[in-house]
Backbone and ligand atoms as CSV (ligand in chain L), in Angstrom:
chain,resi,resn,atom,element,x,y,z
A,1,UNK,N,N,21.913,39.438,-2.982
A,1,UNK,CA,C,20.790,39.682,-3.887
A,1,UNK,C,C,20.095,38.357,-4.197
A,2,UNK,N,N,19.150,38.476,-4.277
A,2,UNK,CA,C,18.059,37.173,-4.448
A,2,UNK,C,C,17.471,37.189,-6.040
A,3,UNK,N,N,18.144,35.695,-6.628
A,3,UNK,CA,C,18.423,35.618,-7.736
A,3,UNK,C,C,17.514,34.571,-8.385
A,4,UNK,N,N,17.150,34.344,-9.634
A,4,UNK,CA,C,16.031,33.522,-10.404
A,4,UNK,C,C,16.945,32.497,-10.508
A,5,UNK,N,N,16.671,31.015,-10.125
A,5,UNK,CA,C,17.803,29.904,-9.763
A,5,UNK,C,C,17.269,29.169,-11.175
A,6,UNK,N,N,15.552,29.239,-11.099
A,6,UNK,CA,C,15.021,28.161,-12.459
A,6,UNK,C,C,15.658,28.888,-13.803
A,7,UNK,N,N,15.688,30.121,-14.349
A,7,UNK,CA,C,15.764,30.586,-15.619
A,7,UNK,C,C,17.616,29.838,-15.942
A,8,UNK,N,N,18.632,28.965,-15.002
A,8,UNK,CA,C,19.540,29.511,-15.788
A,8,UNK,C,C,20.412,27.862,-15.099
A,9,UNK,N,N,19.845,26.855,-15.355
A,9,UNK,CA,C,19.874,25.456,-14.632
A,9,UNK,C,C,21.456,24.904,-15.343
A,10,UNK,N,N,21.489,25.140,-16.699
A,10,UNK,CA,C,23.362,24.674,-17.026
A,10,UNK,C,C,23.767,25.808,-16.284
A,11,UNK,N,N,23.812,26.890,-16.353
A,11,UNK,CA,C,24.769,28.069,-16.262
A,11,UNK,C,C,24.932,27.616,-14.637
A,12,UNK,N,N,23.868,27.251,-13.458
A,12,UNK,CA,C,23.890,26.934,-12.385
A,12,UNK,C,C,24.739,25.620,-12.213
A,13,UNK,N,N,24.402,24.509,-13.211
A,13,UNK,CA,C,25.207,23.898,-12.997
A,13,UNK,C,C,26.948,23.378,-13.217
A,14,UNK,N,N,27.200,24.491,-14.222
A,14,UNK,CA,C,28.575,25.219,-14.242
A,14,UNK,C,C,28.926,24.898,-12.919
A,15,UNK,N,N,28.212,26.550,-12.375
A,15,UNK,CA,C,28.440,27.044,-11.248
A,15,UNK,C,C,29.188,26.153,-10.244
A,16,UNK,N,N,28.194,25.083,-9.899
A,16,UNK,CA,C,28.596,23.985,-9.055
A,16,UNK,C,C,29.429,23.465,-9.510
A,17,UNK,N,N,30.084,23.174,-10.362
A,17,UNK,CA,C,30.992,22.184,-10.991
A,17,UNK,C,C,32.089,22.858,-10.400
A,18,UNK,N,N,32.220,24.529,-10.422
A,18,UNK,CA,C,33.680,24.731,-10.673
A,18,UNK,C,C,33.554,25.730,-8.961
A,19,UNK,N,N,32.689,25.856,-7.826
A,19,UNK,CA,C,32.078,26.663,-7.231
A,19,UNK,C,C,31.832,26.067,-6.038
A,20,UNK,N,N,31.582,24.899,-6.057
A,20,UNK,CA,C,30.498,24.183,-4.937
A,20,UNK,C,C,29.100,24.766,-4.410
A,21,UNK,N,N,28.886,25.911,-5.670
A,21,UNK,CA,C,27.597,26.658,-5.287
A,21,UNK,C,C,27.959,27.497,-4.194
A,22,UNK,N,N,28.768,28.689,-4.010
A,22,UNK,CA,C,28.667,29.283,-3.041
A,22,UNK,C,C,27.757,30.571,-3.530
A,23,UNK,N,N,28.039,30.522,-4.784
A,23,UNK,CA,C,27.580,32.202,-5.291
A,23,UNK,C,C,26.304,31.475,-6.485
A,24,UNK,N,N,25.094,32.224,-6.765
A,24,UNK,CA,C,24.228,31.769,-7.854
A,24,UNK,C,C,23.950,33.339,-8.277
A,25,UNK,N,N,24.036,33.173,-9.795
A,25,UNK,CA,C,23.663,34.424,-10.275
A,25,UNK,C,C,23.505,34.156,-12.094
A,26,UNK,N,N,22.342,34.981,-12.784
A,26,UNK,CA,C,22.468,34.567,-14.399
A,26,UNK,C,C,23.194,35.709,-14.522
A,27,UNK,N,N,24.301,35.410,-15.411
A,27,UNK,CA,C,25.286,34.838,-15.570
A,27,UNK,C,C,25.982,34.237,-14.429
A,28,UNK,N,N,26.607,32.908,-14.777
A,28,UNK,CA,C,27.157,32.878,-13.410
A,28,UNK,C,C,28.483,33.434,-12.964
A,29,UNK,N,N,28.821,33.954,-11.678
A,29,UNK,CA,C,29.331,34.678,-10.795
A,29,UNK,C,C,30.851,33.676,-11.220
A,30,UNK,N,N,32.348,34.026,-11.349
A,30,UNK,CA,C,32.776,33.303,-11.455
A,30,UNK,C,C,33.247,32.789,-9.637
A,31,UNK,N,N,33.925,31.780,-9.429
A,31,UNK,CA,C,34.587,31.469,-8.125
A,31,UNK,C,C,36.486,31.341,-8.465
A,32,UNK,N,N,37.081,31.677,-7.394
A,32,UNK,CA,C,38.615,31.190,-7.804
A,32,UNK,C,C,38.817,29.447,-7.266
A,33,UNK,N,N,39.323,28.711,-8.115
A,33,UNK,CA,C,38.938,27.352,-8.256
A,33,UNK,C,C,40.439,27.232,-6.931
A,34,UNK,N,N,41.563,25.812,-7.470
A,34,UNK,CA,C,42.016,25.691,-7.336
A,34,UNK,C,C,43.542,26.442,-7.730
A,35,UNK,N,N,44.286,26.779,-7.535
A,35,UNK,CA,C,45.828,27.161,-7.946
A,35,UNK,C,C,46.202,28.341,-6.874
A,36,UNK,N,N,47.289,28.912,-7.258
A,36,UNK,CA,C,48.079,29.515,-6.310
A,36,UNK,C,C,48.346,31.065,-6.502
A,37,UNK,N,N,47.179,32.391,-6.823
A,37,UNK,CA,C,47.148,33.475,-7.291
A,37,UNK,C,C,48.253,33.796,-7.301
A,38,UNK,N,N,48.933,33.895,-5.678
A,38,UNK,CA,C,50.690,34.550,-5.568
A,38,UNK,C,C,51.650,34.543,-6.735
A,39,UNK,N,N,51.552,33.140,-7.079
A,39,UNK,CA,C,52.585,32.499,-8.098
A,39,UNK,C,C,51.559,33.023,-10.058
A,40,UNK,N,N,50.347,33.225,-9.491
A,40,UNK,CA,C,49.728,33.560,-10.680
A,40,UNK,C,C,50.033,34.875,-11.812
A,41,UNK,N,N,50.308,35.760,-10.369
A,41,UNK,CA,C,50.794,37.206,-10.864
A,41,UNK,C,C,51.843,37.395,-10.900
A,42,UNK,N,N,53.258,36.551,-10.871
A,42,UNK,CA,C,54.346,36.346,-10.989
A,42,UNK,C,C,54.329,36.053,-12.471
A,43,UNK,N,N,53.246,34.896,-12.469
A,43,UNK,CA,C,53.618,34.472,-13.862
A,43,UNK,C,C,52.779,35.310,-15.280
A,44,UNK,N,N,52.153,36.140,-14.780
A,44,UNK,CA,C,51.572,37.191,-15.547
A,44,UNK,C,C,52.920,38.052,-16.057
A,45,UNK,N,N,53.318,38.225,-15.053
A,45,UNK,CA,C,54.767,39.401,-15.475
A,45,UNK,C,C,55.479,38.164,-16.682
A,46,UNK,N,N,56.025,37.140,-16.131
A,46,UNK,CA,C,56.622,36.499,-17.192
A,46,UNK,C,C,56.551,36.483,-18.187
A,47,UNK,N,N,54.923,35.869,-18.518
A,47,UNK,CA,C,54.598,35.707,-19.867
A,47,UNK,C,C,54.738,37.017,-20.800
A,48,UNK,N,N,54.509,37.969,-19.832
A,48,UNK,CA,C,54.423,39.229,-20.521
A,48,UNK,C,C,52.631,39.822,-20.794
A,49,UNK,N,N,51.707,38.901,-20.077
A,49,UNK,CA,C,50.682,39.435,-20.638
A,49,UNK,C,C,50.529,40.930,-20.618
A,50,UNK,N,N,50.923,41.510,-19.504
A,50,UNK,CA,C,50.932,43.307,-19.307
A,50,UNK,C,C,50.995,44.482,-20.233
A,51,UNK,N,N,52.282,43.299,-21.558
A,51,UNK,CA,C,51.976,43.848,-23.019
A,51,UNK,C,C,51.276,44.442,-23.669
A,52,UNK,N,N,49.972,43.419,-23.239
A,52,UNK,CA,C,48.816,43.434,-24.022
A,52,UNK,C,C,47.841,44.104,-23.174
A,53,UNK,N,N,47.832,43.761,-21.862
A,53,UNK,CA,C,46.652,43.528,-21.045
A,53,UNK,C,C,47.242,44.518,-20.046
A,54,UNK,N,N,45.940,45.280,-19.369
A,54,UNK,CA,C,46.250,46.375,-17.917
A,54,UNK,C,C,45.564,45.321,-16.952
A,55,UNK,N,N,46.872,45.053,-15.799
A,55,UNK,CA,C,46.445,44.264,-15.416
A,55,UNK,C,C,46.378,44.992,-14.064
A,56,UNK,N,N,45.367,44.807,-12.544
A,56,UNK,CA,C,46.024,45.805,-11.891
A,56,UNK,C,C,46.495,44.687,-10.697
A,57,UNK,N,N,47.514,44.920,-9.967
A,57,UNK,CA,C,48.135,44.589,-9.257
A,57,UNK,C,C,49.667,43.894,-9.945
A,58,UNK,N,N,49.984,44.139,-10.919
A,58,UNK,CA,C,50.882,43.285,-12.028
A,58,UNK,C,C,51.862,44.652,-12.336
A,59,UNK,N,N,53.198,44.716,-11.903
A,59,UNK,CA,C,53.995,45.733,-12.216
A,59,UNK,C,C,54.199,45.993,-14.001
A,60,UNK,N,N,54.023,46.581,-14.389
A,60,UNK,CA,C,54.101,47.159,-15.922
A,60,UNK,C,C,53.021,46.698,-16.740
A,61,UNK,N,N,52.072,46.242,-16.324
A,61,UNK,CA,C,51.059,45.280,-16.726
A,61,UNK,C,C,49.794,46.461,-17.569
A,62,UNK,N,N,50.291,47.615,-18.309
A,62,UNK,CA,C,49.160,48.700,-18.600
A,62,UNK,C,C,48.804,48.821,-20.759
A,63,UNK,N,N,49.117,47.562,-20.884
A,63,UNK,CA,C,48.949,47.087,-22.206
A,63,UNK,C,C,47.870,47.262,-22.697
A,64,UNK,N,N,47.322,47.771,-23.968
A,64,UNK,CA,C,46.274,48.553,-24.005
A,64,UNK,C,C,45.231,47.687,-25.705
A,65,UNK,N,N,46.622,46.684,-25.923
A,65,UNK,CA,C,46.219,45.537,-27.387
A,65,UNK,C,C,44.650,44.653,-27.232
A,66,UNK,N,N,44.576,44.385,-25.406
A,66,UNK,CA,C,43.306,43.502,-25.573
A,66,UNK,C,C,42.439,44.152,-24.591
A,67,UNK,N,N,41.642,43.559,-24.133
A,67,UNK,CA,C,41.003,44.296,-23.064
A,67,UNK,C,C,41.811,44.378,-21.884
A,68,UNK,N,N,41.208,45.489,-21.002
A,68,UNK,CA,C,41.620,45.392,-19.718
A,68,UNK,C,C,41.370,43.746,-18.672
A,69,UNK,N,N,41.672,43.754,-17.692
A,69,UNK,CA,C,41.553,42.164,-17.346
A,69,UNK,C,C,40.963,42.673,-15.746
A,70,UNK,N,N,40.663,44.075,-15.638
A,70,UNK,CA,C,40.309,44.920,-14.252
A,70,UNK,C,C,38.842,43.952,-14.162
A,71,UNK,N,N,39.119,43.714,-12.601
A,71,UNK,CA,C,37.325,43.470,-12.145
A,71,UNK,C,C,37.440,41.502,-13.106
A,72,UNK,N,N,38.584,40.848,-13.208
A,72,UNK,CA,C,37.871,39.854,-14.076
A,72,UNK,C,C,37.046,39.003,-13.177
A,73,UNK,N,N,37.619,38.722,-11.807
A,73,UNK,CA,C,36.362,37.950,-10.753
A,73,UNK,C,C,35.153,38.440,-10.984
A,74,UNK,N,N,34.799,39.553,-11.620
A,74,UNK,CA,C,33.371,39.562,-11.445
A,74,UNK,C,C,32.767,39.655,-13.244
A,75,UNK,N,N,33.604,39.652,-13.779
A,75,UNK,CA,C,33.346,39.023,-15.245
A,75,UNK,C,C,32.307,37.758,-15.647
A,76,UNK,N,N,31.193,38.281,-16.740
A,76,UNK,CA,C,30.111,36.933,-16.534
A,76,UNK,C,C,30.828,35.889,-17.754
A,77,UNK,N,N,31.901,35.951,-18.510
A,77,UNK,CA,C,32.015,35.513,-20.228
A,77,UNK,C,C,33.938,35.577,-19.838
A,78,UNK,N,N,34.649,34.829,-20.807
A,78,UNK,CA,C,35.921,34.743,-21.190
A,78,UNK,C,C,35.908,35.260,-22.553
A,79,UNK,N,N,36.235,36.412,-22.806
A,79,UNK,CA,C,36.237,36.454,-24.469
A,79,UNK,C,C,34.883,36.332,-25.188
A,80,UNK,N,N,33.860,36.425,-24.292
A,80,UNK,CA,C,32.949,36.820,-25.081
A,80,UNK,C,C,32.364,35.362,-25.487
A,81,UNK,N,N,32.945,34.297,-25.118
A,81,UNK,CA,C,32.751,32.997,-26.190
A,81,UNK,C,C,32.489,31.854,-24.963
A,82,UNK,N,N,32.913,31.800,-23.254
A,82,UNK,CA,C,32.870,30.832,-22.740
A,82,UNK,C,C,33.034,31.441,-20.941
A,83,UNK,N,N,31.193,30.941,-20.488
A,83,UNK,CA,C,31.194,31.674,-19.055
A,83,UNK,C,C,32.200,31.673,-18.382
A,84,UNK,N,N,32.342,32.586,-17.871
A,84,UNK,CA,C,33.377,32.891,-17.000
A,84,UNK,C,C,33.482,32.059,-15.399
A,85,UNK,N,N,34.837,31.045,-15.522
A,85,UNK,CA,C,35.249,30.161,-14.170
A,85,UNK,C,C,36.131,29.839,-14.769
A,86,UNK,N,N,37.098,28.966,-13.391
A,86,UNK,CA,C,38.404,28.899,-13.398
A,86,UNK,C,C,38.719,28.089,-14.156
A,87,UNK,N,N,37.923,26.745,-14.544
A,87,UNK,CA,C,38.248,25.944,-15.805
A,87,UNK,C,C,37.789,26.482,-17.182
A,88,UNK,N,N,37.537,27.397,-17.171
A,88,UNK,CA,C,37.197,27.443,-18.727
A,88,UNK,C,C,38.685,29.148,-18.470
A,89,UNK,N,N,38.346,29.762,-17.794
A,89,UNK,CA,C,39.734,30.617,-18.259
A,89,UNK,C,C,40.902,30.123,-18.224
A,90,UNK,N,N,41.475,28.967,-17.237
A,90,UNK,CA,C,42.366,28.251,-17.217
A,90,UNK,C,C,42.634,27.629,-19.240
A,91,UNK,N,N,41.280,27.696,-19.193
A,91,UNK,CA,C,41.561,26.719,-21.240
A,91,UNK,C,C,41.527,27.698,-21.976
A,92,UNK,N,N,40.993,28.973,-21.636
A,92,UNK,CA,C,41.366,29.927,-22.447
A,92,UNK,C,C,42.660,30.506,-22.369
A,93,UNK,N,N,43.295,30.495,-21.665
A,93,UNK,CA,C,45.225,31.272,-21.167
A,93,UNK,C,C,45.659,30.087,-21.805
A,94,UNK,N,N,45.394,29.093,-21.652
A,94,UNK,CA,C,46.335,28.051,-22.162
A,94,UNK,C,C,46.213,27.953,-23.829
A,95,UNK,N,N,45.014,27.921,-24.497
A,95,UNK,CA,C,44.787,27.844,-25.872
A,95,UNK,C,C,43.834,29.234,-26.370
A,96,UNK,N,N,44.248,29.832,-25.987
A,96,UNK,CA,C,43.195,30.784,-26.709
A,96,UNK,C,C,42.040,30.659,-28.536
A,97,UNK,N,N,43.317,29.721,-29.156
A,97,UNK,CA,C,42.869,29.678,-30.382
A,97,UNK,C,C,42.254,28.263,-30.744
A,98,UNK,N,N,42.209,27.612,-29.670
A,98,UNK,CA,C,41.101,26.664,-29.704
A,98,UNK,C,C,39.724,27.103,-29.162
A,99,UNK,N,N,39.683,28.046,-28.755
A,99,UNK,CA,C,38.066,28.416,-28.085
A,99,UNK,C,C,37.482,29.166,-28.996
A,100,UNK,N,N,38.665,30.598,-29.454
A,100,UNK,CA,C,38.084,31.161,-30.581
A,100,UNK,C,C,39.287,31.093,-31.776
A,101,UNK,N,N,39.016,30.481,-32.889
A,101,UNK,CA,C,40.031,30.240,-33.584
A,101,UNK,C,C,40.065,31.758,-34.559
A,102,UNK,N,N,41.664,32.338,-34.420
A,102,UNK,CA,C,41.682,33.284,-35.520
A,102,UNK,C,C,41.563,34.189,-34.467
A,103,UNK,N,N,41.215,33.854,-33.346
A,103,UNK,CA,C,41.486,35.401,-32.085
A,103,UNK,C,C,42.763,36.486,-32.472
A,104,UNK,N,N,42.900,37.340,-31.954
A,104,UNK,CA,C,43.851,38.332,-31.659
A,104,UNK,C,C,45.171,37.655,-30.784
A,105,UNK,N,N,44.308,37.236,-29.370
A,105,UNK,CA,C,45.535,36.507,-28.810
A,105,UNK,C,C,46.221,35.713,-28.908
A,106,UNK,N,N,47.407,35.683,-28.985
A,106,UNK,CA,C,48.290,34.569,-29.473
A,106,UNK,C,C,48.209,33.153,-28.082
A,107,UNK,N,N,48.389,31.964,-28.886
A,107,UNK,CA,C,48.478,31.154,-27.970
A,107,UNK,C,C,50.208,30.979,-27.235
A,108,UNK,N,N,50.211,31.272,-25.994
A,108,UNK,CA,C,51.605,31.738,-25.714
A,108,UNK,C,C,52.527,30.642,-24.861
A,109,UNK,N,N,52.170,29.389,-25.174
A,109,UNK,CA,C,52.861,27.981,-25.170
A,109,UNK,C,C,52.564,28.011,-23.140
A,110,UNK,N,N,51.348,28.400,-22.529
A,110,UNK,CA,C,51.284,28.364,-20.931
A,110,UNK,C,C,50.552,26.922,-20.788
A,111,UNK,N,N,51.454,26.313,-19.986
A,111,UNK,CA,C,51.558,24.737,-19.269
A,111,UNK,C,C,49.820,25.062,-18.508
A,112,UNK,N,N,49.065,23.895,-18.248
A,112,UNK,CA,C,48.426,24.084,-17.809
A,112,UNK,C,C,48.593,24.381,-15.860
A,113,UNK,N,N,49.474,23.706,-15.461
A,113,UNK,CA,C,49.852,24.346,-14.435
A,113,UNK,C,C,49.705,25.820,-14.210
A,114,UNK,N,N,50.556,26.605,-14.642
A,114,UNK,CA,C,50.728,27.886,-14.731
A,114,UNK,C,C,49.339,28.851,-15.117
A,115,UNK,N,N,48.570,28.450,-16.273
A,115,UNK,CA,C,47.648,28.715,-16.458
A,115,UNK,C,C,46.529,28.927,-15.206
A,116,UNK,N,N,46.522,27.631,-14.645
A,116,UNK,CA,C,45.585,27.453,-13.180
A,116,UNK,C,C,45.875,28.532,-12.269
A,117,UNK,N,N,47.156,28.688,-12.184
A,117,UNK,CA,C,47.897,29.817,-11.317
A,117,UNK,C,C,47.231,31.132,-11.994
A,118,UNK,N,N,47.697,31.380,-13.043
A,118,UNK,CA,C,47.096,32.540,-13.435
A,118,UNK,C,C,45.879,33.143,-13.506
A,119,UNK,N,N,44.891,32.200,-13.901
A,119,UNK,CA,C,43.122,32.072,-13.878
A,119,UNK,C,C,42.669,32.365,-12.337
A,120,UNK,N,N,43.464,31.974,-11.257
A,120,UNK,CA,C,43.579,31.988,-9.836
A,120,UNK,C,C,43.403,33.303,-9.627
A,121,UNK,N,N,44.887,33.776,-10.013
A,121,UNK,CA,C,44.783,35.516,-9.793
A,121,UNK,C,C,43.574,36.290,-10.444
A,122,UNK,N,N,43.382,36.056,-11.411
A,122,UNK,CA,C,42.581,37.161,-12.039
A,122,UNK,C,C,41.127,36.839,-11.251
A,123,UNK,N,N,40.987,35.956,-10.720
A,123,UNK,CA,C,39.190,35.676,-10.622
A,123,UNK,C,C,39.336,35.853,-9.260
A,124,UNK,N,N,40.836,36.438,-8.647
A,124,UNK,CA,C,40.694,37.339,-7.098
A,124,UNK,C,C,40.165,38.867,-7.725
A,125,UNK,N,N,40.214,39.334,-8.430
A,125,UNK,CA,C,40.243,40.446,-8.791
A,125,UNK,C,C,38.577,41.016,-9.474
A,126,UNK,N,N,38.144,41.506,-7.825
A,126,UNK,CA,C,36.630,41.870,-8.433
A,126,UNK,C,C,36.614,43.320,-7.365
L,1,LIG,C1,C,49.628,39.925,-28.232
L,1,LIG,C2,C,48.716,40.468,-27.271
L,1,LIG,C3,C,48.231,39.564,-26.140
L,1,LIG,C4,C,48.976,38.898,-25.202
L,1,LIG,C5,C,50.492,38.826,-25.090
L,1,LIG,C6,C,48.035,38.307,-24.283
L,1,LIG,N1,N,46.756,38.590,-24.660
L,1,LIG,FE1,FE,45.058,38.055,-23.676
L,1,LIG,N2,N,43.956,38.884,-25.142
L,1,LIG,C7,C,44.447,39.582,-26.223
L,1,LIG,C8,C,43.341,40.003,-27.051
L,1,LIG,C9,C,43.448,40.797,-28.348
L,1,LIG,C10,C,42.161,39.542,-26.422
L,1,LIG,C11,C,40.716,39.671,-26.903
L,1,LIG,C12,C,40.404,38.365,-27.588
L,1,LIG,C13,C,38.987,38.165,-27.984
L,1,LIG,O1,O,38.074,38.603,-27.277
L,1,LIG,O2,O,38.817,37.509,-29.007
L,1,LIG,C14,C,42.597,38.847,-25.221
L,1,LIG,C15,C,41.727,38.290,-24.298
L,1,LIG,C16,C,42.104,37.813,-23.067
L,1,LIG,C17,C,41.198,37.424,-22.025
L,1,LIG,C18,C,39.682,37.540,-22.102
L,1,LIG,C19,C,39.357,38.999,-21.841
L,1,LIG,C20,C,37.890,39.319,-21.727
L,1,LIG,O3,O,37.566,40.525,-21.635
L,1,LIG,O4,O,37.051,38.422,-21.694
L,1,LIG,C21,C,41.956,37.001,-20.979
L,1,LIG,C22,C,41.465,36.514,-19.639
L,1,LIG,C23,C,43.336,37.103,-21.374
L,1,LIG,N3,N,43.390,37.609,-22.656
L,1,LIG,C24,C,44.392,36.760,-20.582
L,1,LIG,C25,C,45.722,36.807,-21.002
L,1,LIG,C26,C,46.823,36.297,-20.226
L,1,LIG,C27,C,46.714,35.681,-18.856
L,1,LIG,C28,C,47.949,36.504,-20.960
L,1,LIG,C29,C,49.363,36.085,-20.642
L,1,LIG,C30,C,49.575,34.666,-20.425
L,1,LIG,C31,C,47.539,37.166,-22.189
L,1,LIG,N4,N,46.184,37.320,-22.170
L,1,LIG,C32,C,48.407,37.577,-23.179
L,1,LIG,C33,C,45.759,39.847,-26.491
L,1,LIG,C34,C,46.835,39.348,-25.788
């Protein structure tokens, strides 16, 4: 689809930051950055997000406390508060209550390692 590149020049340059510009779109399109999805959805089960969250490809993962996490690769926002890419969901899994303080989600002590892993998986998922 052929997209308005002038109306949306930070959001584009996000894009590139975390993207190398493969995808342009207002909002921007997220990309899966760096980390290791495999190990991402492993560590989804761990933490337990599934609790909370329907996750799909995540065994028991049909938690119904926050939103669904279905389709998040093609998600334009993290929470409503910070466009959607792998460094800013990576800082949201890791601190949730520094982005939005007083959130619902608990901050659930995830290393930023792991986090990367996890942000990985979900932004396969469109
Ligand atoms: C105690 C319940 C709970 C747990 C456990 C939990 N979350 Fe959340 N999560 C929430 C709630 C509630 C929200 C909505 C927060 C908001 O929008 O302010 C949320 C929001 C999110 C979002 C943004 C969703 C959107 O639609 O933009 C992501 C991504 C996310 N959580 C990932 C995770 C991951 C990954 C884990 C495990 C490491 C996890 N969550 C564990 C409750 C939880």
């Amino acid at each position: 689809m052929r997209r308005n590149r002038s109306l949306w020049p930070a959001a584009l340059a996000l894009v590139c930051v975390a993207t190398a510009c493969t995808r342009v779109s207002p909002p921007p399109p997220p990309e899966a950055g760096s980390g290791y999805p495999a190990r991402g959805a492993q560590l989804i089960e761990q933490y337990g997000c599934g609790s909370c969250h329907t996750v799909p490809g995540v065994d028991r993962a049909d938690g119904l406390v926050g939103p669904p996490l279905t389709r998040f690769g093609a998600r334009s926002y993290v929470a409503g508060e910070l466009p959607n890419n792998a460094e800013n969901l990576r800082h949201w899994i890791e601190d949730p209550q520094s982005v939005e303080p007083g959130t619902a989600m608990p901050d659930l002590g995830v290393g930023p390692i792991d986090a990367q892993d996890i942000a990985a998986y979900l932004l396969t998922l469109d």
